[in-house]
C-alpha positions in Angstrom: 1.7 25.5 -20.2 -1.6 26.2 -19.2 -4.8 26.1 -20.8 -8.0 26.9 -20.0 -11.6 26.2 -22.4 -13.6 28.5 -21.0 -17.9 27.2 -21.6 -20.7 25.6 -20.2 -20.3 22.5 -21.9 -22.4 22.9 -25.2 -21.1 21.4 -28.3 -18.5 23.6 -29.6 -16.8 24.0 -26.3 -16.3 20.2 -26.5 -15.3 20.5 -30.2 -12.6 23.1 -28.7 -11.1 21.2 -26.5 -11.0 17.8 -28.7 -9.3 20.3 -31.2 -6.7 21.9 -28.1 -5.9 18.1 -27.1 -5.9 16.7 -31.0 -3.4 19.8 -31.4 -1.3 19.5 -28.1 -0.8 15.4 -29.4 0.5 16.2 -32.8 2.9 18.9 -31.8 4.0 16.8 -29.3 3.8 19.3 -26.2 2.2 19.0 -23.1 -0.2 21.0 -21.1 -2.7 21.2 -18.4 -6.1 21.7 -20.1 -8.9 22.7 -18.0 -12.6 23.2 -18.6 -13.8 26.7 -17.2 -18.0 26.1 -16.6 -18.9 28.3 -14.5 -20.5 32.0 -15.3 -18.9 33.8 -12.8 -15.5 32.7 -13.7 -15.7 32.9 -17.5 -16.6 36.7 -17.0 -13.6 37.0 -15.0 -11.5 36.5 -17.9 -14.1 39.8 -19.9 -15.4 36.8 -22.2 -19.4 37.2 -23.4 -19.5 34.7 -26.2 -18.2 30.9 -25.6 -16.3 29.1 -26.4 -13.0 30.9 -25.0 -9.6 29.5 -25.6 -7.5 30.8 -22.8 -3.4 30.4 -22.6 -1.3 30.5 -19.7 -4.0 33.4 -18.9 -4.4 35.3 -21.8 -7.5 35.2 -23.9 -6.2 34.1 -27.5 -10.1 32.9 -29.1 -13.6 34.2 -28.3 -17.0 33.2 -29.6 -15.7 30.3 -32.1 -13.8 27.1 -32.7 -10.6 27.8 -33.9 -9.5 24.7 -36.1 -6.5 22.5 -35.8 -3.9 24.8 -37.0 -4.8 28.0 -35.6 -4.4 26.4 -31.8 -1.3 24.9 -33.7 0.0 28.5 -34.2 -1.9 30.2 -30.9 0.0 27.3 -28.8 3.5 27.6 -30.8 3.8 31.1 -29.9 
């Protein structure tokens, strides 16, 4: 699985990712998580408000943190 947090490294894109790895450990699943900073590639993906949660290359989570549970539920699916 793929994952991408898609920001320029402010505060709730680093809450977003602790969150995506806090979830990806109590589920138990694995997945490469990678940090998207730069402008030109975050508009590749149509995103205008950071954070972005981005799975295996679909935008799931735009312009806020989604907790614990939702990634739970975003990454189960």
């Amino acid at each position: 699985m793929e994952i991408k947090i898609l920001g320029t490294g402010c505060p709730k894109c680093n809450t977003l990712e602790k969150n995506v790895q806090e979830a990806l450990k109590e589920m138990g699943k694995e997945a490469t998580v990678e940090k998207v900073t730069e402008i030109q590639k975050i508009m590749e993906y149509g995103v205008m408000l950071t954070p972005a949660l981005v799975v295996e290359g679909v935008v799931k989570a735009s312009g806020r943190v989604p907790n614990k549970a939702e990634i739970k539920e975003i990454i189960g699916s």
